[in-house]
SETIMAR-567099 format. One record per residue: z, y negated, x negated of N, C-alpha, C, O in turn; residue in one letter. Coordinates in steps of 0.1 Angstrom, whole numbers, padded with zeros to 4 digits, always signed. Layout:
ZYXZYXZYXZYXa
...
# end
This chain:
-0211-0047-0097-0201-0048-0086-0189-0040-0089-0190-0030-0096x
-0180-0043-0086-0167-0035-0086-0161-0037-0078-0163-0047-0071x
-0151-0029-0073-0141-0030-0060-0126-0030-0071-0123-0027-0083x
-0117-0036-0057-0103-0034-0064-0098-0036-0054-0100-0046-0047x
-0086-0021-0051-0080-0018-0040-0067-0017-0045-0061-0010-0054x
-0062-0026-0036-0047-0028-0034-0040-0018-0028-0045-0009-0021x
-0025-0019-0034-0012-0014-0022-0007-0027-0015-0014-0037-0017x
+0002-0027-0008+0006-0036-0004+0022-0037-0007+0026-0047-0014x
+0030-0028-0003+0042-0035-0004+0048-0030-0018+0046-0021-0025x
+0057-0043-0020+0062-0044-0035+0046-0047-0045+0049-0053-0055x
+0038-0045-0045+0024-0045-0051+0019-0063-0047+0017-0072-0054x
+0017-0062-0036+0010-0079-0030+0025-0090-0022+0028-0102-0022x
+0030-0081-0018+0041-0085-0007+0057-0077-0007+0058-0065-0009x
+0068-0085-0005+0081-0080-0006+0083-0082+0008+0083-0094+0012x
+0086-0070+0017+0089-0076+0032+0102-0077+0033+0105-0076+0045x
+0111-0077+0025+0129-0076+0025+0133-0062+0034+0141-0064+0043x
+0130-0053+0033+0135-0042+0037+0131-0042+0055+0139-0036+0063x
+0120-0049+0059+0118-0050+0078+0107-0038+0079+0104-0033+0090x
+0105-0035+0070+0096-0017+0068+0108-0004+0077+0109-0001+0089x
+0115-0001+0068+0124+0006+0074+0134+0004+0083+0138+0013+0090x
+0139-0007+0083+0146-0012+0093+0139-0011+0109+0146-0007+0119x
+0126-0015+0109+0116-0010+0120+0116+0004+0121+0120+0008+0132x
+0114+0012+0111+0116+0029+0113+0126+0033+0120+0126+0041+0130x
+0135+0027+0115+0152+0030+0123+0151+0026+0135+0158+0032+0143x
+0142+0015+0143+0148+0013+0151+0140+0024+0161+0145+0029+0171x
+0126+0025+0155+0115+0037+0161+0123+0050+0162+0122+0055+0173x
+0132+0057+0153+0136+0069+0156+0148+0064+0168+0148+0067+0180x
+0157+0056+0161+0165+0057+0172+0163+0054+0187+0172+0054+0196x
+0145+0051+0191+0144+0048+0203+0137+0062+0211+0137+0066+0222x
+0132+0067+0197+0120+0078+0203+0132+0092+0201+0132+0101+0210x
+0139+0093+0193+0148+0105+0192+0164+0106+0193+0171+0115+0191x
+0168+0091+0198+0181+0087+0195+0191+0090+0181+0202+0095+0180x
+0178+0085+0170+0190+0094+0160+0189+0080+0155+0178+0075+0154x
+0202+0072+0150+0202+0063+0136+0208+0067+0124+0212+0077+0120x
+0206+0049+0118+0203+0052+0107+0192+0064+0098+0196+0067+0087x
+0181+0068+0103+0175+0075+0103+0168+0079+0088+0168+0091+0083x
+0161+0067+0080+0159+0065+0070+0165+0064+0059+0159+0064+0048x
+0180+0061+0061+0188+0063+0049+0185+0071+0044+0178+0079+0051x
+0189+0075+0025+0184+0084+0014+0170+0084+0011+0166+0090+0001x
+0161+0077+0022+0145+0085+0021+0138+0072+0011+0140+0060+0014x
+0132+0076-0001+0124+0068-0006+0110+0070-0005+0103+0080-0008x
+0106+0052+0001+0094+0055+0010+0083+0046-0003+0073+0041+0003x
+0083+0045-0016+0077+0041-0024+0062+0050-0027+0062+0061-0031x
+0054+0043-0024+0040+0051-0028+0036+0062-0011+0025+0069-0010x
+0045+0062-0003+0036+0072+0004+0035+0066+0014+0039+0054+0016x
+0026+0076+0025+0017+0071+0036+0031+0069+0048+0042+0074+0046x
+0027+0063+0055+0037+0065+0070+0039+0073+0077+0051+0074+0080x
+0029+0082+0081+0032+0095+0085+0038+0104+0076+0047+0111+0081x
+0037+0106+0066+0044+0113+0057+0059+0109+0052+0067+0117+0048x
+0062+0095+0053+0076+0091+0054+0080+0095+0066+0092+0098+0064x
+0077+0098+0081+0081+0101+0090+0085+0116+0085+0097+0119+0081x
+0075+0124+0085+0078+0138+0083+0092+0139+0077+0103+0143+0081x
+0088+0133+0068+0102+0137+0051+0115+0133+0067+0120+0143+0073x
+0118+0121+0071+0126+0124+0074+0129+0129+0088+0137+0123+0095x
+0124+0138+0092+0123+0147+0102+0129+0157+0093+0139+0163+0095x
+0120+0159+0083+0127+0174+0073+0143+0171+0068+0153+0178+0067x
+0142+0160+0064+0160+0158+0056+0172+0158+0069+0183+0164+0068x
+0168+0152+0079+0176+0148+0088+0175+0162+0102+0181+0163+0113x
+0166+0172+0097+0167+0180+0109+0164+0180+0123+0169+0187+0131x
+0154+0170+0124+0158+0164+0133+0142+0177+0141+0134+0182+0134x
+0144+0179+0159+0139+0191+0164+0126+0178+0168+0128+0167+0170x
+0112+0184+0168+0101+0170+0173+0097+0184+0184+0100+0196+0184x
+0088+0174+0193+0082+0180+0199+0067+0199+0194+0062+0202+0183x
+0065+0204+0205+0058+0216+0196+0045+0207+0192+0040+0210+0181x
+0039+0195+0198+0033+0189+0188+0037+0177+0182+0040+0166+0186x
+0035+0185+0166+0045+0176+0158+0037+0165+0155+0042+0154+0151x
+0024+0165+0157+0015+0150+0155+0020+0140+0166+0023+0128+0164x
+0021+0147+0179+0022+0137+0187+0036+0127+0185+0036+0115+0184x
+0047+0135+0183+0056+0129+0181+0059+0122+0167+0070+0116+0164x
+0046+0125+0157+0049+0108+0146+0039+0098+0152+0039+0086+0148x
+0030+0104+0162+0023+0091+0170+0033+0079+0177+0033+0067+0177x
+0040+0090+0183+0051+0079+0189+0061+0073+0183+0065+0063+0187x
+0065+0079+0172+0072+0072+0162+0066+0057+0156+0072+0047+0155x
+0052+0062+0152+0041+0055+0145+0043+0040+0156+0045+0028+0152x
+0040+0045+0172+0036+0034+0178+0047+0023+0181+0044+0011+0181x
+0065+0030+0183+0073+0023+0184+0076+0009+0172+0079-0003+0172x
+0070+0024+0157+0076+0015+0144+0069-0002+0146+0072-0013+0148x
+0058+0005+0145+0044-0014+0150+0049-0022+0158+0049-0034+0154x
+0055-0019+0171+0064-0024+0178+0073-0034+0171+0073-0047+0171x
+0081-0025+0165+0097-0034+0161+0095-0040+0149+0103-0049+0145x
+0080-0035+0137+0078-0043+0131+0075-0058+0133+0084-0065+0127x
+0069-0064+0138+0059-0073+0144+0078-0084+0139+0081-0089+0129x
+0085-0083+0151+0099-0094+0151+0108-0090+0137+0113-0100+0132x
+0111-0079+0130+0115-0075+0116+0110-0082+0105+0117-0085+0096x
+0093-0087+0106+0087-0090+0099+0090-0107+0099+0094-0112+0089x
+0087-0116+0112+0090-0125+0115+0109-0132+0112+0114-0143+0112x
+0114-0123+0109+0128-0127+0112+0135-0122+0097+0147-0121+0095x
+0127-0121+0091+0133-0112+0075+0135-0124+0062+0126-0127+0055x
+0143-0127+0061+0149-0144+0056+0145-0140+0037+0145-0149+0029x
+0140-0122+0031+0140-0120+0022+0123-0118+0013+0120-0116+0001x
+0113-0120+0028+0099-0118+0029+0095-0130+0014+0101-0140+0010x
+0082-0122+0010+0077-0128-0002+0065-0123-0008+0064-0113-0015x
+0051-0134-0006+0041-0132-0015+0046-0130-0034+0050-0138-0043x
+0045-0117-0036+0045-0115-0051+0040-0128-0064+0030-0135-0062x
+0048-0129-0073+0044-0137-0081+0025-0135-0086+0020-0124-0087x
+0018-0147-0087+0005-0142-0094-0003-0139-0084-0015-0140-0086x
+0000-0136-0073-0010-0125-0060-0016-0138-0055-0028-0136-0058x
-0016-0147-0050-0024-0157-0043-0030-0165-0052-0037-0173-0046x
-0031-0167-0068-0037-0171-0076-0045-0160-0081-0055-0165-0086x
-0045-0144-0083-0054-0137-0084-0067-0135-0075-0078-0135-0079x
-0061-0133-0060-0071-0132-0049-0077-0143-0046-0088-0144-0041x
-0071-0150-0050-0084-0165-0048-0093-0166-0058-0104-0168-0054x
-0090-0163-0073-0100-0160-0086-0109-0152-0080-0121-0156-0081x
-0106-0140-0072-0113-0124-0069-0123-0132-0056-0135-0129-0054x
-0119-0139-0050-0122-0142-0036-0137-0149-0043-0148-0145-0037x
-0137-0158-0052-0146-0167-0059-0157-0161-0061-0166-0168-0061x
-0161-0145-0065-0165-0141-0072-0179-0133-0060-0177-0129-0048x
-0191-0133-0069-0201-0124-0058-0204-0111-0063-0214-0105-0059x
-0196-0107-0073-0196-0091-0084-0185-0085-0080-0186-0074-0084x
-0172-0087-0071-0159-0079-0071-0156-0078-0056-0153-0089-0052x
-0155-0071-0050-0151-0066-0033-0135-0064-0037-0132-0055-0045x
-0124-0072-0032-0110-0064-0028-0110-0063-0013-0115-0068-0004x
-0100-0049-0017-0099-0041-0006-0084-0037-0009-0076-0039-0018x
-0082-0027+0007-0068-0025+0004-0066-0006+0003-0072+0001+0011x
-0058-0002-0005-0055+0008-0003-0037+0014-0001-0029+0016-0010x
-0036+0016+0009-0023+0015+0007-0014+0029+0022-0019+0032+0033x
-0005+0032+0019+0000+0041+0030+0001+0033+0042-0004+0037+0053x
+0009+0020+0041+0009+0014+0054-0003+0017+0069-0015+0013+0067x
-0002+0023+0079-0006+0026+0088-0017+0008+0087-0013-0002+0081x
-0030+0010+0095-0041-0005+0095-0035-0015+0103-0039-0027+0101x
-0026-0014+0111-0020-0023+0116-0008-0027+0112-0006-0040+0111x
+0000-0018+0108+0014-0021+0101+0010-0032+0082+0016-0041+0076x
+0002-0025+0081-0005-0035+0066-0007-0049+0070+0001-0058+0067x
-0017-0051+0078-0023-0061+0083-0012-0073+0088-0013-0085+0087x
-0001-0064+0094+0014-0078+0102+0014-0081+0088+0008-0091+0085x
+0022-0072+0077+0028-0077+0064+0022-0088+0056+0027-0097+0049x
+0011-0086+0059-0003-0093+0049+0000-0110+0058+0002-0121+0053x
-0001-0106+0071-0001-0120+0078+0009-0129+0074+0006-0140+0070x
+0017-0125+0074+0028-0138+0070+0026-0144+0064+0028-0156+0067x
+0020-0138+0049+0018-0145+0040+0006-0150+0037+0003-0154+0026x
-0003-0150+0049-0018-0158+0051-0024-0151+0040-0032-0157+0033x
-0022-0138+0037-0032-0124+0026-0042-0118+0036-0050-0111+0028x
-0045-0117+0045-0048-0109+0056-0067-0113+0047-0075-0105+0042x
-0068-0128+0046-0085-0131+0048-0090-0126+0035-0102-0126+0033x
-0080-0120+0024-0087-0116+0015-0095-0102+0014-0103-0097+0005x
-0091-0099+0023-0095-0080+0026-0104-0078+0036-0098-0077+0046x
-0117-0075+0037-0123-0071+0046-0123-0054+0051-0124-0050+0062x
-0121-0046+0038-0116-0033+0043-0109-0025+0034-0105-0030+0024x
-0107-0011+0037-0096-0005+0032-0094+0007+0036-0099+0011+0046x
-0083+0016+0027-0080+0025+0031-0068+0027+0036-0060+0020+0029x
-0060+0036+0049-0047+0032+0053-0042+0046+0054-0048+0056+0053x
-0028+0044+0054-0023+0058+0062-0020+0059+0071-0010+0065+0073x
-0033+0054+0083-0039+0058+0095-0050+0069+0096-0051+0077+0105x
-0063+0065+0078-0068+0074+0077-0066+0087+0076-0074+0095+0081x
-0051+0091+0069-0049+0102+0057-0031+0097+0057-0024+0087+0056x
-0030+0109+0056-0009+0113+0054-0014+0113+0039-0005+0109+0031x
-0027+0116+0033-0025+0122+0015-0031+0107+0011-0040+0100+0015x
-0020+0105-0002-0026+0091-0006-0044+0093-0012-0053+0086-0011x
-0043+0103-0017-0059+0106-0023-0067+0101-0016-0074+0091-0017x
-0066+0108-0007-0077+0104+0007-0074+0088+0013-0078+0085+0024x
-0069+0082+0008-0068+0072+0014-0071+0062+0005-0073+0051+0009x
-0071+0065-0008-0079+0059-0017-0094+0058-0019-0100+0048-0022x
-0099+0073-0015-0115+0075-0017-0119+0072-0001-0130+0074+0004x
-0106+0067+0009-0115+0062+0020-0119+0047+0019-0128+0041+0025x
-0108+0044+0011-0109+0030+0011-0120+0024+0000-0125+0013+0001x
-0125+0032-0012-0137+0036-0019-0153+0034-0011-0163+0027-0014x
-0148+0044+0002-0164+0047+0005-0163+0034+0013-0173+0027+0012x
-0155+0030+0019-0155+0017+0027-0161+0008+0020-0173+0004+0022x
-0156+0005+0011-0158-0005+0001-0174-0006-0003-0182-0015+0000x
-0175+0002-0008-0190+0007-0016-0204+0006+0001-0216+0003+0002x
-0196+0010+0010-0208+0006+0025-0212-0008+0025-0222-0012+0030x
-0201-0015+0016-0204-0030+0018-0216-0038+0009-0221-0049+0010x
-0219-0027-0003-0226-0028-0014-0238-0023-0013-0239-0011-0012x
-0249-0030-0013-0265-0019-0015-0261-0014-0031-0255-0022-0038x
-0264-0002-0037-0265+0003-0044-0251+0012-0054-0241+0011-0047x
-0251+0017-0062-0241+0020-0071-0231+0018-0071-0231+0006-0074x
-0219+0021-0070-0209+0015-0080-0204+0027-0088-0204+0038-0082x
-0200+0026-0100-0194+0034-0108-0179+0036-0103-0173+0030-0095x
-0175+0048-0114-0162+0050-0108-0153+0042-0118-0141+0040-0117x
-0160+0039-0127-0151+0034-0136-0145+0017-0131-0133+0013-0134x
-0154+0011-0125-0157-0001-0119-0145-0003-0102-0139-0011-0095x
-0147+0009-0103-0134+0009-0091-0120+0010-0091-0116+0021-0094x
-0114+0002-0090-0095-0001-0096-0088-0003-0085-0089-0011-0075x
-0077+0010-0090-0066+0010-0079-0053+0008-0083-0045+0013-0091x
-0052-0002-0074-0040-0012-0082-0027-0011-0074-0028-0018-0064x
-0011-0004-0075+0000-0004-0071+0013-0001-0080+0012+0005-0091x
+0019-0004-0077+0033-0003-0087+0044+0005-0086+0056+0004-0089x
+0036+0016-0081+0046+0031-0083+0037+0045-0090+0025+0046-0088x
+0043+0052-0096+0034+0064-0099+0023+0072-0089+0011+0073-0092x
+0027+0075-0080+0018+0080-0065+0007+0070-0070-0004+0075-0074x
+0008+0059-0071-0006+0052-0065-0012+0055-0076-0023+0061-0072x
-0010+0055-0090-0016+0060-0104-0021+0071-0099-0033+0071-0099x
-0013+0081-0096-0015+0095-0095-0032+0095-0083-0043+0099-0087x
-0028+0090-0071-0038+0087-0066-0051+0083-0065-0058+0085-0055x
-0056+0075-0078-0066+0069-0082-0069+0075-0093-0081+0072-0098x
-0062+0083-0100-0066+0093-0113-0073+0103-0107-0084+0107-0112x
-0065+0111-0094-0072+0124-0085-0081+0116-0082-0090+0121-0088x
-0086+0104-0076-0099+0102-0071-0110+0096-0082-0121+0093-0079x
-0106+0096-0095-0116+0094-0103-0115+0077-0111-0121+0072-0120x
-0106+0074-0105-0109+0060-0102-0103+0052-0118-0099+0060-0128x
-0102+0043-0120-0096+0036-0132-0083+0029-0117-0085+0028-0105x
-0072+0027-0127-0059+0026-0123-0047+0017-0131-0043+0021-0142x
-0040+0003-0124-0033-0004-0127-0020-0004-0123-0017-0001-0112x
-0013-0006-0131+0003-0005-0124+0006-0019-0124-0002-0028-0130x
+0021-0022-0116+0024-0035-0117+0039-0029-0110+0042-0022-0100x
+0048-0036-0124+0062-0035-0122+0064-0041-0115+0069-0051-0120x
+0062-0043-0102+0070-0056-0096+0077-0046-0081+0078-0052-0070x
+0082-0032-0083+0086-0024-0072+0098-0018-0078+0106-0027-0082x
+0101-0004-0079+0113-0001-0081+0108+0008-0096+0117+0012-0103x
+0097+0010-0099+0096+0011-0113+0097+0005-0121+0097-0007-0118x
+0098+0007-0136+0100+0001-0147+0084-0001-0156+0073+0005-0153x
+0086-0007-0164+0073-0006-0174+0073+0006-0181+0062+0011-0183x
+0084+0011-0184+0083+0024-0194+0078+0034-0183+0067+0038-0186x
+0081+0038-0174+0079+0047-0165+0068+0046-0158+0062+0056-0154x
+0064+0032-0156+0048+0032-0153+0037+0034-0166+0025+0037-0164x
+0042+0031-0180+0031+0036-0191+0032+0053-0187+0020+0058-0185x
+0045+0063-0185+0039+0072-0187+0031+0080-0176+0029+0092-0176x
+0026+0071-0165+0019+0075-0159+0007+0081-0164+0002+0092-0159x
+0002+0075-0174-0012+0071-0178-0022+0062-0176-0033+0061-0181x
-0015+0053-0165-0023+0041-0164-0028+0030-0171-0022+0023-0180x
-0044+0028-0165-0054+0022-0179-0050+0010-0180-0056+0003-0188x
-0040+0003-0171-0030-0010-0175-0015-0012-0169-0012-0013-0157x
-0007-0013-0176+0004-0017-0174+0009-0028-0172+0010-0033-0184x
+0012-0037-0162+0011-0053-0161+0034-0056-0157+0039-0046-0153x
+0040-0065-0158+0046-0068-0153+0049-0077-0139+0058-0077-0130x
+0038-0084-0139+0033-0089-0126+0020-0096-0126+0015-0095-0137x
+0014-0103-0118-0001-0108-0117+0005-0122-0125-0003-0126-0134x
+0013-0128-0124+0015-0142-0130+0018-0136-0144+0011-0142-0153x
+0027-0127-0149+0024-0123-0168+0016-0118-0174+0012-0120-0185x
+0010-0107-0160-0002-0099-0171-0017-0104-0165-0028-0099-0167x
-0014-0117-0157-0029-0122-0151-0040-0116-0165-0049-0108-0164x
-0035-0124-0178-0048-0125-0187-0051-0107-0190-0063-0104-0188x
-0044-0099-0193-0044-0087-0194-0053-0079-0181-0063-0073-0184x
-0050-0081-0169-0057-0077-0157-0070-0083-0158-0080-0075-0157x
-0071-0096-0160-0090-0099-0161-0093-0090-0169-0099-0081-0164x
-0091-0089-0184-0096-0079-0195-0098-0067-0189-0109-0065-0184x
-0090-0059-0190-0086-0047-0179-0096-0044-0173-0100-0033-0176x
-0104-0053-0161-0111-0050-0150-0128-0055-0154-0138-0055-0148x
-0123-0059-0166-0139-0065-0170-0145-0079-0164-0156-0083-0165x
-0133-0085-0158-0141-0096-0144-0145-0106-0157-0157-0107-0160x
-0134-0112-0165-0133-0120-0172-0136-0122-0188-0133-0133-0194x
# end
């Protein structure tokens, strides 16, 4: 058996920028500040932890509990996602991704799952649009865990509850297209895939150390079977 855990955006899905644009509209409801997110690059990390950063760049004063007030941020952003997401003229299943997950879907040796910062609900709208949602039965989010680590080895033990027996760590593949997610699946033990299809490059995803470097699921499909052993 093997698992293979996804990121989601830029990795499965391009939501044309209705990720932050929702953020903006969450700070400017919960703290009146806009444009809120400018400068912040939100590639590879969790949601609450994009919140933080820009609470720290922007200065902005939160309540004495600082959880409660990325709850409320958290809960507005889901909010204004939902119509951001519906109304985004730039939204896009990744090349290769709905011909990969249907190969993976076929299969009674490989569990995909998702591993990704997106909060479990905020993942789940993005995935909908593009009718991705039924390939995932579980996962790790950054609802679990602000630390991508942890949200990798949650989406791990999830995965493996679904399996009587074993899985190796080698057998477990964490697949996104920024360094964090590399970095994330190396701290958790895991074997690890990049895919240029985000704001990295190929050269800068080799020197991650990742045990594949793909340009997307439609160039490096044949590369990724080898890669993961499916094929």
């Amino acid at each position: 058996m093997k698992l293979l855990l996804f990121d989601v955006d830029l990795t499965l899905v391009s939501t044309g920028g209705a990720g932050l644009r929702a953020l903006d509209e969450a700070f400017r409801e919960v703290l009146g500040v806009t444009g809120a997110t400018e400068g912040v690059t939100p590639h590879g990390k969790t949601d609450p932890a994009i919140i933080r950063e820009v609470c720290l760049r922007r200065s902005l004063l939160l309540d004495p509990d600082v959880d409660s007030s990325v709850t409320r941020i958290l809960e507005r952003y889901v909010h204004y996602l939902k119509g951001e997401l519906a109304d985004s003229p730039q939204y896009l299943v990744l090349p290769g991704v709905v011909d990969v997950l249907e190969a993976l879907d076929s299969r009674e040796d490989v569990l995909s799952g998702l591993a990704t910062g997106n909060v479990e609900v905020g993942a789940r709208m993005k995935l909908e649009r593009g009718g991705l949602n039924r390939y995932f039965s579980f996962g790790g989010f950054g609802s679990d865990s602000e630390d991508r680590t942890e949200v990798v080895r949650t989406a791990a033990q999830n995965g493996s509850a679904l399996h009587v027996g074993r899985i190796d760590p080698e057998d477990i593949f964490v697949i996104g297209d920024t360094p964090r997610d590399v970095a994330a699946g190396k701290l958790a033990g895991f074997s690890t895939i990049a895919v240029a299809t985000g704001g990295h490059g190929m050269d800068e995803l080799f020197g991650t150390g990742a045990d594949l470097v793909i340009r997307d699921f439609s160039e490096g499909r044949d590369q990724f079977w080898r890669s993961t052993r499916i094929i």
